[in-house]
C-alpha positions as protocol buffer text, in pm:
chain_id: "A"
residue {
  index: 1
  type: UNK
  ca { x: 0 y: 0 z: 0 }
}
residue {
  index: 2
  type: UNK
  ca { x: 168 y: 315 z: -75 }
}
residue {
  index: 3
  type: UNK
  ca { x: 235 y: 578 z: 137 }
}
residue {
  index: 4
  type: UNK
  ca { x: 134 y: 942 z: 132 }
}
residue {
  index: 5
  type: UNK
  ca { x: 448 y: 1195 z: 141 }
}
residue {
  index: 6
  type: UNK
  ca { x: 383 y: 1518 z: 335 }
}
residue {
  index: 7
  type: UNK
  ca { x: 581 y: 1799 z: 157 }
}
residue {
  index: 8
  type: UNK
  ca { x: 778 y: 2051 z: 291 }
}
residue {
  index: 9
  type: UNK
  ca { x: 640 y: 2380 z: 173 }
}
residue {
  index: 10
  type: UNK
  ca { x: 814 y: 2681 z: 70 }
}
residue {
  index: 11
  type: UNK
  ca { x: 1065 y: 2855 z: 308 }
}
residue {
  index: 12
  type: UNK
  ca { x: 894 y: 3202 z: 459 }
}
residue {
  index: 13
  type: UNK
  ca { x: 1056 y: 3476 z: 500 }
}
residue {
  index: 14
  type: UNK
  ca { x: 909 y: 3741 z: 673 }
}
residue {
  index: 15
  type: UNK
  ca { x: 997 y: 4071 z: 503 }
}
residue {
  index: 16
  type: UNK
  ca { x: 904 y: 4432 z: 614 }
}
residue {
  index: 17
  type: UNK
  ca { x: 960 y: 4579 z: 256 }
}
residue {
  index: 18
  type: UNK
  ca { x: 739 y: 4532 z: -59 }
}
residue {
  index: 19
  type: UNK
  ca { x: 1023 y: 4502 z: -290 }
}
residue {
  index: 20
  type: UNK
  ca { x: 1280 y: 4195 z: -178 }
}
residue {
  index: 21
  type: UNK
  ca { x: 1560 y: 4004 z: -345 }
}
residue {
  index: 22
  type: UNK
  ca { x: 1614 y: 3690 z: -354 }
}
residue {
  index: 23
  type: UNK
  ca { x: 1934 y: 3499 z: -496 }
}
residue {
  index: 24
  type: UNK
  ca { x: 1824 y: 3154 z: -333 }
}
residue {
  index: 25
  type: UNK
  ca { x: 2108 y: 3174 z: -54 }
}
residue {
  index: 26
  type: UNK
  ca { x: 2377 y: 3252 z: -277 }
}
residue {
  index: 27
  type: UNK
  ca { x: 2669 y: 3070 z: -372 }
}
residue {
  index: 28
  type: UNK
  ca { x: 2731 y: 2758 z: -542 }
}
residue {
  index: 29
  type: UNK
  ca { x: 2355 y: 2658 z: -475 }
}
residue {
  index: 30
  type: UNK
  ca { x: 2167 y: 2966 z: -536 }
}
residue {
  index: 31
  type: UNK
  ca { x: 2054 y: 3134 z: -809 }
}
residue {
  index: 32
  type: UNK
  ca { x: 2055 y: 3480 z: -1015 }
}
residue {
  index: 33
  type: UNK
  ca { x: 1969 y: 3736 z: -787 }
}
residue {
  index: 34
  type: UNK
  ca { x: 1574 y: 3842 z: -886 }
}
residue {
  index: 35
  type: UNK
  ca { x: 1399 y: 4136 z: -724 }
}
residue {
  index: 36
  type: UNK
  ca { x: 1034 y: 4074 z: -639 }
}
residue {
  index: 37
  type: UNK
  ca { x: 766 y: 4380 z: -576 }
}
residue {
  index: 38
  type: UNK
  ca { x: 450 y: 4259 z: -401 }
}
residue {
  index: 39
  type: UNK
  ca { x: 240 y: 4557 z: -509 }
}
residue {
  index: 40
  type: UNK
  ca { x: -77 y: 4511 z: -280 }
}
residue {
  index: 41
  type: UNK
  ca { x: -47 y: 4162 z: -257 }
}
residue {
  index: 42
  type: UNK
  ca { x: 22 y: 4047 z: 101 }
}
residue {
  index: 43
  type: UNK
  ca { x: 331 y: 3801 z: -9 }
}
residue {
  index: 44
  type: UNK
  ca { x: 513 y: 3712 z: -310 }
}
residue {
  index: 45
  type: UNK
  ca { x: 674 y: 3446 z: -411 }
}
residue {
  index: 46
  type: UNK
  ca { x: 1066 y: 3372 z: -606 }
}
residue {
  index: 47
  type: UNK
  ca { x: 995 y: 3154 z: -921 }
}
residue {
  index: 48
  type: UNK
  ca { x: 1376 y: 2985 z: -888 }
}
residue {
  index: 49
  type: UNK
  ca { x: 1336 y: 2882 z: -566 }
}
residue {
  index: 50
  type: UNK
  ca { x: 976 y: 2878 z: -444 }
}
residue {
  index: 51
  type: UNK
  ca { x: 1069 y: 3100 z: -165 }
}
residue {
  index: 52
  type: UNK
  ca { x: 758 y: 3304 z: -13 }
}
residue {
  index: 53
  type: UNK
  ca { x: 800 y: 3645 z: 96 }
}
residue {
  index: 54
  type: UNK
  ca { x: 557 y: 3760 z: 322 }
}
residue {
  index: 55
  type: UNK
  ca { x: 510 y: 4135 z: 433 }
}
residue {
  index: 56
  type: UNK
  ca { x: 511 y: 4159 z: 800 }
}
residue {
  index: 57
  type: UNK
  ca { x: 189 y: 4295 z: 961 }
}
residue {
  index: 58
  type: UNK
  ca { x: 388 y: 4617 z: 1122 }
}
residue {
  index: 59
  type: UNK
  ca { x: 718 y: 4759 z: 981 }
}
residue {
  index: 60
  type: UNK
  ca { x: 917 y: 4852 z: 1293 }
}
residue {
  index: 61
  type: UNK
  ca { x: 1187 y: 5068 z: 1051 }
}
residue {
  index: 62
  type: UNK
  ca { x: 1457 y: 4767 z: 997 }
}
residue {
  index: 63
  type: UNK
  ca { x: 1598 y: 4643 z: 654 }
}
residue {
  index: 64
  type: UNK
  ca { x: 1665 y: 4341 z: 549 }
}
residue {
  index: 65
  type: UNK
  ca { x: 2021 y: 4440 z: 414 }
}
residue {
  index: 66
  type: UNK
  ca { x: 2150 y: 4550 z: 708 }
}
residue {
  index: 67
  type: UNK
  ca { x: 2158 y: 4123 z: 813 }
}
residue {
  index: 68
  type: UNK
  ca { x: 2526 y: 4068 z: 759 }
}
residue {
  index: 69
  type: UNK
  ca { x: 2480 y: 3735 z: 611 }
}
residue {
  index: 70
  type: UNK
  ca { x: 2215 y: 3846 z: 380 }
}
residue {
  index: 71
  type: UNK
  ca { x: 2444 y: 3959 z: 128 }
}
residue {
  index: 72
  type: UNK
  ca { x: 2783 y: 4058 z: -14 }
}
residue {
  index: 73
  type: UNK
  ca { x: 2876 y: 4401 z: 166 }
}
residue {
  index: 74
  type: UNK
  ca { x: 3030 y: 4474 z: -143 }
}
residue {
  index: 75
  type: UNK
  ca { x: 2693 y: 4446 z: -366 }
}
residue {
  index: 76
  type: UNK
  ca { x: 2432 y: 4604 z: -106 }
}
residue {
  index: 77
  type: UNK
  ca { x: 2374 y: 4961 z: -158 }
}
residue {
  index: 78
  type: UNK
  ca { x: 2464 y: 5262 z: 22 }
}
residue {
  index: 79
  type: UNK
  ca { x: 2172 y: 5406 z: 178 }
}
């Protein structure tokens, strides 16, 4: 009798921006860095890598570039 697989779902990311990018992780095992506008949609989601982006319900003023691991210091913007 065969057995039903549950899937894993996309990864969520929690974003407090309506515009993200995404480069699936970088590296070796990512992919081409894509930027993603949600408009008025309440998520959005990367079509390499499946990952969902979902505006948070309150913006409390922090970006996502300022994670140090999010990306290349060298390729993030001055603000």
């Amino acid at each position: 009798m065969p057995t039903a697989v549950k899937s894993i779902g996309p990864e969520i990311v929690i974003v407090h921006e309506h515009r993200v990018a995404c480069d699936g992780l970088g590296g070796a095992l990512g992919h081409p860095r894509v930027y993603l506008e949600m408009g008025g949609k309440p998520s959005v989601d990367c079509p390499y890598c499946g990952r969902r982006f979902v505006a948070a319900a309150h913006s409390h003023g922090e970006d996502e570039r300022l994670d140090p691991a999010a990306y290349d210091p060298e390729d993030t913007p001055e603000a």
